[in-house]
C-alpha positions as CSV (number, residue, x, y, z in Angstrom):
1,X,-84.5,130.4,23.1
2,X,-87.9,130.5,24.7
3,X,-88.5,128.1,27.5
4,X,-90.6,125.4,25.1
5,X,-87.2,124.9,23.4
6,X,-85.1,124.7,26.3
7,X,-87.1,121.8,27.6
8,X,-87.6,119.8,24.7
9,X,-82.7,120.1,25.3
10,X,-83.6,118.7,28.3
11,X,-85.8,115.9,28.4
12,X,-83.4,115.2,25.5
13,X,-80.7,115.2,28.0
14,X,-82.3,113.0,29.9
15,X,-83.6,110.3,27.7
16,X,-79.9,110.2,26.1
17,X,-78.1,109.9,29.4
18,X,-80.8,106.8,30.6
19,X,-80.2,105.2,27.2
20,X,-76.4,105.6,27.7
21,X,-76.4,104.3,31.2
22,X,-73.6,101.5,30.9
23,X,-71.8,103.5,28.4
24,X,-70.9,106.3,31.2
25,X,-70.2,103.8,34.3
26,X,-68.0,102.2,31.8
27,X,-66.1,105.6,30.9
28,X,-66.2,106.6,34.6
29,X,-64.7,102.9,35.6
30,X,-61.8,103.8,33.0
31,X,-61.7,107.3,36.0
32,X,-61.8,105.4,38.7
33,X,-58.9,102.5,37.3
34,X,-56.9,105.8,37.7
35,X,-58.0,106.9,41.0
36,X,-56.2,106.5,44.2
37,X,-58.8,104.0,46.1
38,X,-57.6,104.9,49.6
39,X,-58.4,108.7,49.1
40,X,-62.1,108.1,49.9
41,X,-63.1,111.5,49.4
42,X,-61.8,111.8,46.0
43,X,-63.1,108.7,44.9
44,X,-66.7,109.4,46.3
45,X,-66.7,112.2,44.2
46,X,-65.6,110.6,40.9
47,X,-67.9,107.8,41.6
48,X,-70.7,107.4,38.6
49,X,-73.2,104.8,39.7
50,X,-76.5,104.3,39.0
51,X,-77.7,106.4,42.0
52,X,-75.6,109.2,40.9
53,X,-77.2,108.6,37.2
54,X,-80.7,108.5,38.7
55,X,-79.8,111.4,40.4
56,X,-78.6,113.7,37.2
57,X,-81.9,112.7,35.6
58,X,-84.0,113.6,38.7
59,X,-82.0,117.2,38.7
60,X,-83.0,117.4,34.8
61,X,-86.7,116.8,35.5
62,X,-86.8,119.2,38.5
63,X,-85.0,122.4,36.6
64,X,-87.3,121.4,33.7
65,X,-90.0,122.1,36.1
66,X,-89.1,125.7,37.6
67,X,-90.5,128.8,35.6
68,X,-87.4,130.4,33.4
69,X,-86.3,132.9,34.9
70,X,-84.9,135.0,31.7
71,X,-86.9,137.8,30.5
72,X,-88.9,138.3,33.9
73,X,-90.1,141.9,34.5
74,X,-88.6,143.1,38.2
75,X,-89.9,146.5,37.6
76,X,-91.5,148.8,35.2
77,X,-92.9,152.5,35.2
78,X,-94.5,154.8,32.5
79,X,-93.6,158.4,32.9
80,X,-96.2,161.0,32.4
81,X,-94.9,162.0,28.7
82,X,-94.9,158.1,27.9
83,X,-91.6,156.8,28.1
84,X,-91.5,153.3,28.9
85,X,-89.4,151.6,31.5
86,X,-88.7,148.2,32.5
87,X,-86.1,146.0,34.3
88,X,-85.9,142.8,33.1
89,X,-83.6,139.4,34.2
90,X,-81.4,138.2,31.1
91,X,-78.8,136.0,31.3
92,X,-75.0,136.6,32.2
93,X,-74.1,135.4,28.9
94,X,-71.3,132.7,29.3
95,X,-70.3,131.3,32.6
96,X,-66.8,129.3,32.8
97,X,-67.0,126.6,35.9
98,X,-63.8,125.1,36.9
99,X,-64.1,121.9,38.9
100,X,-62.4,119.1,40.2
101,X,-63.7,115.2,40.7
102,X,-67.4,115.2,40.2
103,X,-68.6,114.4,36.8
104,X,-72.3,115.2,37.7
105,X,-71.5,118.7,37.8
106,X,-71.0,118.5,34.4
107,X,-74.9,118.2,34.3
108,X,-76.2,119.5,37.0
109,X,-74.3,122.8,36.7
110,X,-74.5,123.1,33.3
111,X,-78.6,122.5,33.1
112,X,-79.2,124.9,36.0
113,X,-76.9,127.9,33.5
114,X,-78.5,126.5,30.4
115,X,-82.1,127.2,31.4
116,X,-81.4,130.8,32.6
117,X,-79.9,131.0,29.1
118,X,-76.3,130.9,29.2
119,X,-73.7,129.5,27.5
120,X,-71.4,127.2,29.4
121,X,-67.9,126.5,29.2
122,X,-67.0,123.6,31.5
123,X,-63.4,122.7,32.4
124,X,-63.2,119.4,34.7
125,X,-60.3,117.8,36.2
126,X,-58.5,115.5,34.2
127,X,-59.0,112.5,36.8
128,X,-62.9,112.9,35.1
129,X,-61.7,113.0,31.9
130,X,-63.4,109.9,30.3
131,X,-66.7,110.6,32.1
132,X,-67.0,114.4,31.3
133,X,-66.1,113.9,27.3
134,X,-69.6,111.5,27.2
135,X,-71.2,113.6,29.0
136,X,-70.2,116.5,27.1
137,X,-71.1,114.2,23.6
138,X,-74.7,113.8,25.0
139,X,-75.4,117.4,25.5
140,X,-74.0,118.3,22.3
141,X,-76.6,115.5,20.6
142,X,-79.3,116.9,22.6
143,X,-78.7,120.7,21.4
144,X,-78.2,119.4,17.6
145,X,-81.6,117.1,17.9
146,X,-83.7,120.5,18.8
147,X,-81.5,123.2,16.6
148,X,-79.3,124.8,19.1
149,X,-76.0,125.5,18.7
150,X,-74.2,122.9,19.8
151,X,-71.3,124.8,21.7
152,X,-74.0,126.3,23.9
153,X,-72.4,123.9,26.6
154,X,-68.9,123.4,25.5
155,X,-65.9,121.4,27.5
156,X,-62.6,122.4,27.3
157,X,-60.0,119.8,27.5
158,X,-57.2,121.7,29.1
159,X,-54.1,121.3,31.3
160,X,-52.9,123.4,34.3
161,X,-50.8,125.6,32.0
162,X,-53.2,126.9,29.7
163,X,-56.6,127.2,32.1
164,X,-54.0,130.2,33.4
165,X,-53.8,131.2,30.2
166,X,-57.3,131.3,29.7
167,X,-58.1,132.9,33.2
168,X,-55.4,135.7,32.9
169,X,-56.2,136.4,28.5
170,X,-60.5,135.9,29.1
171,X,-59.9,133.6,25.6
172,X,-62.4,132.3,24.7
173,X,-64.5,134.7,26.3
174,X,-66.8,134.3,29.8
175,X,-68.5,136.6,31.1
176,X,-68.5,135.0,34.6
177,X,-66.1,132.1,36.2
178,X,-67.3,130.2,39.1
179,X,-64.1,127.8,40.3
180,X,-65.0,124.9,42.4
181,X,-62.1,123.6,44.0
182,X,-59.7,124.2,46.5
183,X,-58.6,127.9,48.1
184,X,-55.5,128.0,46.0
185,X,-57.4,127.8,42.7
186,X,-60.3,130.3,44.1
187,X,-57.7,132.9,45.3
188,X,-55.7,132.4,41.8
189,X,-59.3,133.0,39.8
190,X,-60.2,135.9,41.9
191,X,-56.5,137.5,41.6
192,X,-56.2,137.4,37.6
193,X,-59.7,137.1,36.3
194,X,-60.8,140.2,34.5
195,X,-64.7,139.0,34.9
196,X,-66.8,138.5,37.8
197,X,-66.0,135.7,40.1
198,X,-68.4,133.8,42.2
199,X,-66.5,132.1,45.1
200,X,-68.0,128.6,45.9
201,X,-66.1,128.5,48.7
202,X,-64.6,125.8,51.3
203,X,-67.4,124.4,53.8
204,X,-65.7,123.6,57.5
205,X,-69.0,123.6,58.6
206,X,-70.0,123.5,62.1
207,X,-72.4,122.2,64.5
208,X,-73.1,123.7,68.1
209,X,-74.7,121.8,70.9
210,X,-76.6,124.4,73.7
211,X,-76.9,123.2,77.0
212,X,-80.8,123.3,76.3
213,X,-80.0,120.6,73.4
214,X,-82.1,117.0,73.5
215,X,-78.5,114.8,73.8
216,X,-80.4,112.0,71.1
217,X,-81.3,114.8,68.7
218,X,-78.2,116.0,69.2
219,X,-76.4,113.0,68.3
220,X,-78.2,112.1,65.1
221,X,-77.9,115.2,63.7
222,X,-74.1,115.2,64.4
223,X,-73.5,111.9,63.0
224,X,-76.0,112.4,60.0
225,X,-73.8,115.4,59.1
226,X,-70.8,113.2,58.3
227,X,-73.0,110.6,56.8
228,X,-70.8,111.4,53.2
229,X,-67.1,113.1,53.5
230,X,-66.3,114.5,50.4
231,X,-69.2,117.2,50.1
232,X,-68.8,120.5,51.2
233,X,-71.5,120.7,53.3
234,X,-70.1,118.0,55.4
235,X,-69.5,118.9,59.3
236,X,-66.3,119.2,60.2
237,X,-66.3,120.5,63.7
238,X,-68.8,120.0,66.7
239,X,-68.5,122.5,69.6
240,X,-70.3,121.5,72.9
241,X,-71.8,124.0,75.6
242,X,-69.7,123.2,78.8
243,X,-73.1,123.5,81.0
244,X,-75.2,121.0,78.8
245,X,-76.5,118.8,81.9
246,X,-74.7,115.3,83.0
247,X,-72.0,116.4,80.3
248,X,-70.1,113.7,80.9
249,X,-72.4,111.2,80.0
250,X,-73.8,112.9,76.8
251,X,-70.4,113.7,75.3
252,X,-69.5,109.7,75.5
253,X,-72.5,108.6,73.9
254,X,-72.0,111.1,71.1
255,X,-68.0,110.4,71.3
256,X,-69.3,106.4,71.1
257,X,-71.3,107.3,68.0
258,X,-69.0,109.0,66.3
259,X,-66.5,106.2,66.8
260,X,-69.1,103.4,65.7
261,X,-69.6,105.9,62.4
262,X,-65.8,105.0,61.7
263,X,-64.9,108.8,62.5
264,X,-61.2,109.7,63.5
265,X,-62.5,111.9,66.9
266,X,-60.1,115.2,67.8
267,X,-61.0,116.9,71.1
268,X,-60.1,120.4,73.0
269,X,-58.0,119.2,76.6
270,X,-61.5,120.3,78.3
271,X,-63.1,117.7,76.9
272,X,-60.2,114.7,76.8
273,X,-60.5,114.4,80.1
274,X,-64.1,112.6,79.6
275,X,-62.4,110.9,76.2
276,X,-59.3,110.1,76.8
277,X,-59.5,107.7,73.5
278,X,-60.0,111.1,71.1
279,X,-56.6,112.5,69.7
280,X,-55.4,115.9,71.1
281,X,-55.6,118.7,68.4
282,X,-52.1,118.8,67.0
283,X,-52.5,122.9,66.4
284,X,-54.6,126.2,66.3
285,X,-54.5,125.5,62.6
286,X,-56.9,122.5,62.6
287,X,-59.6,124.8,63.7
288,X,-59.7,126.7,59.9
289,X,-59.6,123.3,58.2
290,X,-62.1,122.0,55.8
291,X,-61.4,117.9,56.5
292,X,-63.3,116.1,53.9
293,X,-62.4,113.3,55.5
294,X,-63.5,110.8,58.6
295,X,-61.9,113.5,61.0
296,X,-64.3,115.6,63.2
297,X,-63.2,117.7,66.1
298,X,-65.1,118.3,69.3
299,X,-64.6,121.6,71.5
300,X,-66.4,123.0,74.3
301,X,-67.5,126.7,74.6
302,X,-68.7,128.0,77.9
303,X,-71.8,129.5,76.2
304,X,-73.6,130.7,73.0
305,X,-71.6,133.8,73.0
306,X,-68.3,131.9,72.6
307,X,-69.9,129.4,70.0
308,X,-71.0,132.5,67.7
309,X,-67.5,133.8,67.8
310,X,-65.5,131.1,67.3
311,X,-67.5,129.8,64.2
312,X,-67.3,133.2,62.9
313,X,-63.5,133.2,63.4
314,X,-62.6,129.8,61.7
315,X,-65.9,128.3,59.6
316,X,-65.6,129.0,55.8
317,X,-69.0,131.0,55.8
318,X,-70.9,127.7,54.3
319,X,-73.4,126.3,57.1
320,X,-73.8,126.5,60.7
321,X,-76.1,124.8,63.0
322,X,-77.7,124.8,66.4
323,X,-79.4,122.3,68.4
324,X,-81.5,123.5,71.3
325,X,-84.9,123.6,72.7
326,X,-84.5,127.1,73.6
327,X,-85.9,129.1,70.7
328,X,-84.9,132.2,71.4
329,X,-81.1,130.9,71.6
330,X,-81.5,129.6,68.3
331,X,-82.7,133.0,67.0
332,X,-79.8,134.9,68.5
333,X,-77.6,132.3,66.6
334,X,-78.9,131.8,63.4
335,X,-79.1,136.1,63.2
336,X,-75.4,136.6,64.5
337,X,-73.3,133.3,62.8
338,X,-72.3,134.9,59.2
339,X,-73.1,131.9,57.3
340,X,-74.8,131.3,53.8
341,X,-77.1,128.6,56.0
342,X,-78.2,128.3,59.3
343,X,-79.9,126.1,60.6
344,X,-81.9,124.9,63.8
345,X,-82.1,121.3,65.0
346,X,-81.2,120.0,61.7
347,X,-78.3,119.1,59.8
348,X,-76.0,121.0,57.6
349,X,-75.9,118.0,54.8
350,X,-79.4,119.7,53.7
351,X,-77.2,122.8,52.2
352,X,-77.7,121.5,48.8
353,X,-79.7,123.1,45.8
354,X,-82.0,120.1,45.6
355,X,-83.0,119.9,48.8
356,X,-83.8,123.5,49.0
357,X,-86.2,122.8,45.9
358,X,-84.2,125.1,43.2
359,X,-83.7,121.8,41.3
360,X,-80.0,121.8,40.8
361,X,-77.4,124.1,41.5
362,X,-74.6,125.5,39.7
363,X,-72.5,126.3,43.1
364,X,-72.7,126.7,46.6
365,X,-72.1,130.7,47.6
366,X,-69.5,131.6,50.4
367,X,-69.3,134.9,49.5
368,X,-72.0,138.2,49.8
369,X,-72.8,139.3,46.1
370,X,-74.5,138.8,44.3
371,X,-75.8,135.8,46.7
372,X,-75.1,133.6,49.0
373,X,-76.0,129.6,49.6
374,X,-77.0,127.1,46.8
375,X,-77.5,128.9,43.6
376,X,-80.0,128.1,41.3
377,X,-82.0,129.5,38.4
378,X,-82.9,132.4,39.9
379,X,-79.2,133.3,40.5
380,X,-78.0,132.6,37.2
381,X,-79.4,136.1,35.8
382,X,-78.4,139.3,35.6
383,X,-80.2,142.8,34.9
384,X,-80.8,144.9,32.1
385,X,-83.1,148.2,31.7
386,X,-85.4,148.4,28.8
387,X,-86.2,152.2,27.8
388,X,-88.7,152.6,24.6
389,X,-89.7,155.8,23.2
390,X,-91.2,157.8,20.5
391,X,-88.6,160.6,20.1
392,X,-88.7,161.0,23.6
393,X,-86.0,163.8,24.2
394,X,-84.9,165.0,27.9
395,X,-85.4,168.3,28.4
């Protein structure tokens, strides 16, 4: 398809998802009737309202507005006896994404793999079910209305049994798999898949606070990162530089905010003894856990050094983040965490394709190839030599 054609799917997309507004918070309501409602996160995930549909359509627009990245030229070189060579970006061919909960994937992954130019196969969790199948019914209109094929973006209504089937036979046939869910399915995709996985790992994201850190900056950026608890770039754990100044007085006014936030507040013994309130950590354990929930635990660290280390022993290699007026600090920490974001004086909740301007994104990246961090166009490609001749024969 050339990139004229893609667009016109699209804006398609998006004019039939505006036009079936209702129709899709009424499938999703069918979801949510089936939901526990006391398991916030899950339900904030399965939630369709009309800021998650305005959202979808805002996605659409901005991947319709990124250059396509198939057919670029990476690299090309004539010989002296003529032969031509070029590298060129094509597509992976088709990509299977497994994921739980959010229905807007089903969009916002699948437009981001569709304008590289690949096929998708997209299996959802059945607590979706009636919100995928629409979703699924518009892009198929939108490929028939501009003569594509419309299994380009396919969704396979499968259960538990036969998605292991499908993983261990590669029927029907992917050429990548990108699950989205929790460690057991990742580490059951990466054992028996015969094609390339790309881990969107677990977040457990953490936030450090220097000594050098304004305590109000400090603060907002702590509870801004628990502002929603279902997404993986949520924070999770909050670790507190033992000689930040009047450190009793700082870490109750962020221990205060984090209460008012409705937050359930875990703390290290060094620092229950200025919070007596804040449940003791029940086990080493906690440290390695990726909460998506109200809980957030609070630790202190008797310098940078020990901050670096102990995020690079427990975090799940999502996003990590600093807040200090000491810039050199923050360079030593954002080179040495291994994270796929790091940030300084910001929050982690900006780990998110969108917000990094690539549109959409079909994952976040935990792991080191082909790339790390939000994944968008750009990372939806693959590489393929072009060699043309006239007889050329090697000698």
């Amino acid at each position: 398809m050339q990139t004229a054609q893609k667009n016109n799917v699209l804006r398609r997309l998006k004019a039939l998802i505006a036009e079936n507004s209702q129709a899709l918070q009424a499938a999703n309501a069918r979801d949510l009737a089936a939901c526990d409602s006391t398991d916030q996160a899950l339900y904030d995930r399965l939630k369709v309202d009309a800021n998650k549909i305005a959202g979808m359509i805002q996605a659409i627009d901005a991947v319709m507005a990124l250059p396509d990245p198939e057919g670029t030229v990476l690299y090309e070189h004539t010989r002296e006896d003529g032969l031509h060579i070029e590298n060129r970006q094509v597509p992976f061919g088709t990509i299977l994404i497994i994921y739980e909960s959010r229905p807007d994937v089903t969009v916002e992954a699948a437009i981001t793999a569709f304008k590289a130019g690949n096929r998708t196969l997209l299996k959802g969790g059945k607590e979706a079910r009636h919100s995928n199948l629409l979703l699924t019914d518009l892009w198929r209109q939108a490929l028939q209305d501009n003569a594509v094929d419309p299994d380009f973006v396919q969704y396979l209504q499968m259960d538990r049994a036969q998605t292991r089937i499908m993983i261990e036979s590669g029927q029907p046939h992917f050429d990548l798999v990108i699950p989205r869910g929790g460690d057991r399915l990742i580490e059951f995709v990466q054992r028996h898949s015969a094609a390339p996985v790309l881990v969107s790992g677990r977040g457990n994201n953490f936030l450090y606070i220097h000594s050098g850190a304004d305590a109000d900056m400090a603060t907002a950026i702590a509870v801004n990162g628990k502002q929603r608890l279902s997404v993986c770039n949520a924070l999770d754990k909050i670790l507190i530089d033992a000689q930040w100044p009047d450190l009793s007085e700082k870490v109750n006014a962020l221990f205060t905010a984090l209460k008012q936030a409705g937050l359930r507040i875990y703390a290290d013994e060094a620092l229950r003894q200025w919070l007596p309130e804040a449940h003791p950590i029940p086990g080493a354990r906690m440290w390695d856990e990726e909460f998506l929930s109200e809980n957030i635990m609070l630790g202190q660290v008797p310098d940078v050094n020990a901050a670096i280390e102990a995020i690079n022993r427990h975090s799940g290699g999502h996003s990590a983040s600093i807040v200090t007026a000491d810039k050199a600090i923050a360079e030593q920490f954002q080179q040495a965490v291994d994270c796929a974001a790091v940030y300084h004086n910001a929050s982690t909740r900006f780990t998110d394709g969108g917000q990094f301007g690539l549109g959409a994104e079909i994952a976040i990246s935990t792991q080191k190839l082909h790339f790390r961090g939000p994944l968008g166009l750009s990372e939806l490609v693959t590489n393929k030599w072009f060699v043309n001749g006239d007889g050329h024969i090697r000698a």
